[in-house]
N, C-alpha and C positions, 0 to 999 in steps of 0.2 A: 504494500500500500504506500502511495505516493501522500505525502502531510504538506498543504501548503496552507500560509497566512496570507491575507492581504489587507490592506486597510481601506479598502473600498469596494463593496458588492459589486458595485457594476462592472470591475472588472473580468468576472470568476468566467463569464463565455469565452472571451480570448485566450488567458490562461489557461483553461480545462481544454483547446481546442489544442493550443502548440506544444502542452503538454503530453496526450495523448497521440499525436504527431511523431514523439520519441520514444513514447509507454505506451503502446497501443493495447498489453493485455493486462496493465496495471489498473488497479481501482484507485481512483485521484478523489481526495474530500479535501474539500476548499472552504478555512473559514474566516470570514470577519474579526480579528482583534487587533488589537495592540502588542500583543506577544510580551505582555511585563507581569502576565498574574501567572503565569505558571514556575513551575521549581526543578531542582534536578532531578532526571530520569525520563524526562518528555522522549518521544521518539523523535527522530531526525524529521528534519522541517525545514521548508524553504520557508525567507520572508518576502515577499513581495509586494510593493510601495511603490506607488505614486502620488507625486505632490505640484503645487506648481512651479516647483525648484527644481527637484529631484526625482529621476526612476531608478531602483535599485532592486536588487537582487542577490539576496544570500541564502548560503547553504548552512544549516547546522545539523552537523553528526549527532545520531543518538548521543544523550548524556551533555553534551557541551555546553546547554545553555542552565543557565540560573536565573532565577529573581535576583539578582543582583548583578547582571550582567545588561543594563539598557540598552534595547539594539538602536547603533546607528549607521548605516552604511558607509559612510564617509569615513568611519574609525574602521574600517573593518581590511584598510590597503589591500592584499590580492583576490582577497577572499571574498570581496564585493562584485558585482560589473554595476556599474553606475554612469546616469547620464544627465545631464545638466537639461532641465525642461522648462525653462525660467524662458517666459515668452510664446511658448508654445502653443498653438492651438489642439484642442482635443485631441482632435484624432494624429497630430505629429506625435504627442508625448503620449499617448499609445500606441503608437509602434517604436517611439524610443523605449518604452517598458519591455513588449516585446525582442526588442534585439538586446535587452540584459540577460533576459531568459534565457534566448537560443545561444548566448555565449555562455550560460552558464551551463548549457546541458553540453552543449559541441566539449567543453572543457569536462565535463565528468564523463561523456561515454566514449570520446574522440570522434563521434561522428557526425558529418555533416547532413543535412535535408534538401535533395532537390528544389524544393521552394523555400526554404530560407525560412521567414516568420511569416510568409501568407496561410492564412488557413480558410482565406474567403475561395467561394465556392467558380467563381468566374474570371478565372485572372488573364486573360485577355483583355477583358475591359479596362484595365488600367492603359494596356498600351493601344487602344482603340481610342481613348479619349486624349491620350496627348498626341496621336497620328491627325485628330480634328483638329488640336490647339495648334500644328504646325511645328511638334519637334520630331526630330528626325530620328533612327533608327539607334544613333550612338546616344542620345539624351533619354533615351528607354532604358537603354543596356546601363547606363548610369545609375537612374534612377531606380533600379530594380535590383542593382548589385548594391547599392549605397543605401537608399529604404529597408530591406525585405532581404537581403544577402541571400537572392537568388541563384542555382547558377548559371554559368554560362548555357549548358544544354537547355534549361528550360526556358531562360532570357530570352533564345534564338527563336525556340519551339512557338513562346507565344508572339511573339512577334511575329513571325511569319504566318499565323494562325490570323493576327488580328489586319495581315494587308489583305489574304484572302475574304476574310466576312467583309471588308468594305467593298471590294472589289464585287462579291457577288450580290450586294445589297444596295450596290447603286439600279440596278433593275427592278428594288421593290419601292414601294410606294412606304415608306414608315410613318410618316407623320400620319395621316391621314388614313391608312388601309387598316386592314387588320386579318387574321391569319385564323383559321376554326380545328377547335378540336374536338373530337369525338370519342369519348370513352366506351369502351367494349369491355365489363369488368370480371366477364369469364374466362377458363383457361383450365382447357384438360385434365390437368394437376399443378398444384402449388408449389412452384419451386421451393428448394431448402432456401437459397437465400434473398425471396422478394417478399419485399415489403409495401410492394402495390396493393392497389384494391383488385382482389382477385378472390373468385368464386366458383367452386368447381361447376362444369358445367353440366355435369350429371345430374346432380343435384336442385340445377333451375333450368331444364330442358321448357318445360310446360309455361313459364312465367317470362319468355325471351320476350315473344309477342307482347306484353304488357310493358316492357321496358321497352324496346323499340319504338314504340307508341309516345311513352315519353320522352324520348329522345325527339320524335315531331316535334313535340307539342315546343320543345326548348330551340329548335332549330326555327320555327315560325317565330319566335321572341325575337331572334335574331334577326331574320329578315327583314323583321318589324324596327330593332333597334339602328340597322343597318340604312335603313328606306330599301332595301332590295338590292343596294350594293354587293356584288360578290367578294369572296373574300381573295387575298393574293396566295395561301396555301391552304391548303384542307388536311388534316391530321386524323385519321384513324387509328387510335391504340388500346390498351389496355393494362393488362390482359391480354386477350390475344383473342383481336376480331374474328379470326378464322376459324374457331369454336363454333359460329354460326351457320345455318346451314345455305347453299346457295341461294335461295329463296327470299330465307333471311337478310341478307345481304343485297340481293337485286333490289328489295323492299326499301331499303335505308337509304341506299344511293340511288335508286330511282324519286325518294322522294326530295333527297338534297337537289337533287340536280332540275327539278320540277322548280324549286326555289329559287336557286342562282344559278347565274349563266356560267358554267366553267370548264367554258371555251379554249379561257385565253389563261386562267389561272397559272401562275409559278411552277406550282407542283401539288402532285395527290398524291399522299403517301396513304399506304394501309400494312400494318404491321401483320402480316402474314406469320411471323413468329415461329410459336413450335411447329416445327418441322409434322408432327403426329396429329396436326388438325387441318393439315394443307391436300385438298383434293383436286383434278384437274376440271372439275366443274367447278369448284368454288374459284379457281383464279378465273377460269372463263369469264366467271359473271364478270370479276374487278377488272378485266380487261375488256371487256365488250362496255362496260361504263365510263371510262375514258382516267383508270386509277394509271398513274405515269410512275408509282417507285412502292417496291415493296421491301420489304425486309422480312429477310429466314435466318431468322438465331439458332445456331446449336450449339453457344457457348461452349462447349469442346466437342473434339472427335473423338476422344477417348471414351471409350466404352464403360469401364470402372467409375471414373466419372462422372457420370450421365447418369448410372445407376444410383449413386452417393448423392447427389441433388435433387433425385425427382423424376428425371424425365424419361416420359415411357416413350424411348425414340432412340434409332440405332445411326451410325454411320451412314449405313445404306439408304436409312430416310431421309437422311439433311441431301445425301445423292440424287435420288428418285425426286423431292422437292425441288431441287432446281431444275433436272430437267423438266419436271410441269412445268416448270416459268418460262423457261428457255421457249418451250412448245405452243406454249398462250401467248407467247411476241413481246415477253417480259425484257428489255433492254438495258433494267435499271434498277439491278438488285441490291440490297445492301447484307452485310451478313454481321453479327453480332458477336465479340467473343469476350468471357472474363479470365483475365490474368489474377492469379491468388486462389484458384476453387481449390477445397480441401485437397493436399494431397499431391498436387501437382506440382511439375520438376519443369526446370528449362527444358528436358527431353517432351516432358509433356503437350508443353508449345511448340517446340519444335515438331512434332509430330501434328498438331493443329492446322498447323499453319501451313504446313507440307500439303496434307488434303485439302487445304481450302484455298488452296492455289490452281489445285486442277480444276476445281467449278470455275475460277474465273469470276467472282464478283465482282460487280461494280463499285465499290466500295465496301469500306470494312470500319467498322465501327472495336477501338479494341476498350474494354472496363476493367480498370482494377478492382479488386475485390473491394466492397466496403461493406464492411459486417454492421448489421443495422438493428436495434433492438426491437425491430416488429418482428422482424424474421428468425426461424427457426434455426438457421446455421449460426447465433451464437451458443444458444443450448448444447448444438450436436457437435461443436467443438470441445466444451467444455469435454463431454462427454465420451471423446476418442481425443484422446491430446497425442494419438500416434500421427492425427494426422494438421499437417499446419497450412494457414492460409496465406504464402509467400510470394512475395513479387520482386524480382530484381531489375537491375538496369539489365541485364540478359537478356531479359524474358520481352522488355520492352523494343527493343533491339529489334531483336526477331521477327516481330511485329509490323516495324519501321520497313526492316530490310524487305520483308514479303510483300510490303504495300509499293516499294517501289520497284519493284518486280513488276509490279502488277499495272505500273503506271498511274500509283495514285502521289496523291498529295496532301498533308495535313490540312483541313479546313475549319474545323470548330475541335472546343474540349472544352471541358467544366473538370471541377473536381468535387469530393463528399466527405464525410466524415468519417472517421477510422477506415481510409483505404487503406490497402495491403502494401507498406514500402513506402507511402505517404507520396504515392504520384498521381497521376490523374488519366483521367476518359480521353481519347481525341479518337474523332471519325475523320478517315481518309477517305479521298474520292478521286474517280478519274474527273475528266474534265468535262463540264455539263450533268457529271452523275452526282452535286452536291446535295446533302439535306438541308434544303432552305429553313425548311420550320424548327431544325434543331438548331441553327443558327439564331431565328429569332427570338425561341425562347432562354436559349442562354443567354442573350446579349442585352436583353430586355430592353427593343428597340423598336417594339409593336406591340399594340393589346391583342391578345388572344382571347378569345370565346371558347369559352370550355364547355362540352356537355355532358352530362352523365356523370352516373355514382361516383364521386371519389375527385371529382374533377376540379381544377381551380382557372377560375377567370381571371385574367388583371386589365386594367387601365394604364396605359401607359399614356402621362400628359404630355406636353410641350415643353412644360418647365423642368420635364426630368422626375415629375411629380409620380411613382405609380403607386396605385392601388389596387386592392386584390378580394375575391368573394369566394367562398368556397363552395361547393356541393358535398351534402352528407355521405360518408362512405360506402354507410349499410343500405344496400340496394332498395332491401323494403322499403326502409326510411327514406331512400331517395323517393321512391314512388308514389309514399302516401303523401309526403310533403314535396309532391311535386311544387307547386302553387309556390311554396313560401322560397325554392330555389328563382321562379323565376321574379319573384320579387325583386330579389338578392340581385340579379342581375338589371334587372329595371333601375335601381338605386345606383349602381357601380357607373349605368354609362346613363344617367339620369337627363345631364342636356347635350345628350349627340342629337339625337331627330325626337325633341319630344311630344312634335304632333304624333307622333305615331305610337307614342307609348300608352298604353289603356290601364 
């Protein structure tokens, strides 16, 4: 167990974030004091302080401290990292706090962190917004070595990440458009480690009809909120749309498409997903409906693997799945894989990545592991500690090297919370085969319309202002409070067309 002090609550998110960044299977308790009533015997304890002088950061070994021992950083010569915050605004002299911390752990375990002290989720956006203000590519690499003790590899990564999202977002309309998503919150079986809203769909066969229904009813809100505008991309996920039956499916996109014209739209993506719910009538349908990009996840090709997660799907399926795609005129697949699943070796990847080079995807989306407290895979770790959830610069490598095999390119990446190795997501793509909508919603540079269970809308204003509404997770609940969701979203985009709002 990890013992920290700080003398301010509101720090304990950042702290608990870049701490577990270095402890990732440590329990970290974080509490408010002053660190002067307690006596000999405490267990070892960091203090951590921020003032508007001073950020500091000390270590005490079991036993070392006393009630008579008042901490001051300043007295503490090597054994401090301290930094001068006199003038500072907020958020400067929290991340000068931050870079006490990360010198004090680089100095206890010797090791350094690919992202340095970011622990935010989109770090692109930082060099997306000084590529607007007009600095150039060496005043990033500065600022990102000098802020955040970045390093080079990732410096380069998101920088080259954030000229492609502008490059490919000069074609979207962002102030003004706005981008739809569609929740599907069924799926086969429940992965061990997803923490989506997902419902087997055995279970709710009989009740699809009754949610597809409301998924109208929330799609005419839209049109309504819109005046009939179409949107610049369409997002089908889940879950895993493809649970549904062709029918199903014909239903939902024929009634979208009844709605809005999209003709001309960006892109249609529909997450075709596990591989063991993909049939060559169900793509027919999304191809005869005019869907332009699907995605077939089989997170690995390792057989052991697949069994150890969940998923009732073999090699030979994620095979047999592309070529339906291939055969239905599918030109623009993406494929999905996670680095870190229990158990797996750089052989493991390697071997991945081998087979998923002979399909030939259009793109490859690769995810570090990030073990997530909804999901089942931290129990089942607990539970088998033979097997660990590891990510290296290897593994990541591998990944790099196969995409440009393959003639792709980094285009967008986010990162999460306790990933595996403390690195992050990036989708590769050939050229024209990029995912628009995962661009927009990382970058948060257009409102999205979310529909269905589990689902979240935002506003994104002019001034940079966004706000966000939720939909209830549990399906019923979604259903029976159909009404009070679309309230939720009447309120969110209240004066976009408010004749039109009833």
């Amino acid at each position: 167990m990890i013992n920290i002090r700080v003398n301010e609550k509101n720090l304990e998110y950042d702290i608990h974030a870049l701490f577990k960044s270095y402890f990732p299977e440590e329990e970290i308790t974080i509490e408010q004091s002053e660190a002067t009533e307690e006596s000999n015997g405490v267990p070892s304890f960091y203090d951590i302080r921020l003032t508007d002088k001073e950020a500091s950061c000390v270590y005490f070994p079991q036993n070392t401290y006393s009630d008579t021992y008042d901490i001051n950083a300043s007295d503490m010569g090597n054994e401090a990292e301290t930094e001068n915050t006199e003038g500072l605004d907020r958020s400067m002299a929290k991340n000068a706090l931050k870079r006490c911390i990360y010198r004090t752990l680089k100095k206890q375990t010797g090791r350094e962190l690919p992202w340095g002290t970011l622990t935010g989720i989109r770090p692109a956006k930082i060099p997306m917004k000084m590529l607007e203000e007009g600095s150039s590519d060496a005043d990033i690499y500065r600022y990102l070595k000098d802020t955040y003790y970045v390093s080079d590899e990732k410096t380069g990564l998101c920088t080259k990440i954030a000229h492609k999202e502008r490059e490919i977002l000069k074609k979207i309309d962002v102030k003004d458009g706005y981008s739809l998503y569609i929740g599907i919150p069924f799926c086969p079986t429940t992965c061990l480690y997803c923490s989506f809203t997902s419902y087997p769909i055995s279970a709710w066969k009989e009740r699809v009809d009754d949610y597809i229904n409301c998924l109208k009813k929330e799609l005419d809100l839209v049109y309504s909120l819109y005046n009939g505008r179409s949107p610049d991309t369409v997002y089908i996920g889940g879950g895993t749309p493809t649970t549904l039956e062709p029918a199903q499916l014909d239903e939902l996109i024929s009634y979208l498409k009844a709605l809005f014209d999209l003709e001309n739209i960006a892109e249609f993506t529909v997450e075709a997903g596990r591989p063991d719910s993909i049939t060559h009538d169900k793509l027919s349908v999304l191809k005869s409906l005019g869907v332009t990009r699907i995605s077939i996840n089989p997170q690995t090709m390792n057989a052991e693997t697949l069994k150890v997660i969940g998923r009732r799907h073999t090699k030979d399926d994620i095979i047999k799945a592309f070529e339906i795609a291939r055969n239905c005129g599918f030109d623009n697949i993406n494929t999905d894989i996670i680095l870190g699943l229990p158990g797996e070796t750089a052989d493991h990847v390697r071997y991945t990545v081998r087979e998923l080079k002979k399909l030939s995807p259009d793109s490859i989306t690769v995810h570090s592991m990030a073990i997530k407290r909804a999901a089942a895979m931290a129990g089942y770790l607990k539970e088998h500690a033979e097997l660990k959830s590891i990510n290296t610069p290897e593994m990541l490598s591998l990944v790099d090297k196969t995409a440009v095999e393959l003639n792709m390119s980094p285009y967008y990446m986010y990162r999460q919370k306790n990933m595996a190795g403390n690195f992050e997501n990036v989708g590769y793509a050939r050229e024209g085969c990029y995912g628009i909508y995962n661009i927009l919603i990382m970058e948060e540079v257009q409102s999205i319309l979310a529909c269905g269970a589990g689902t979240v809308s935002k506003r994104v204003h002019g001034n940079g202002l966004i706000e966000r509404c939720d939909n209830v997770k549990d399906v019923n609940l979604y259903m029976s409070r159909l009404d009070e969701m679309l309230e939720r979203k009447k309120k969110l985009f209240r004066d976009l067309h408010a004749v039109n709002i009833r």
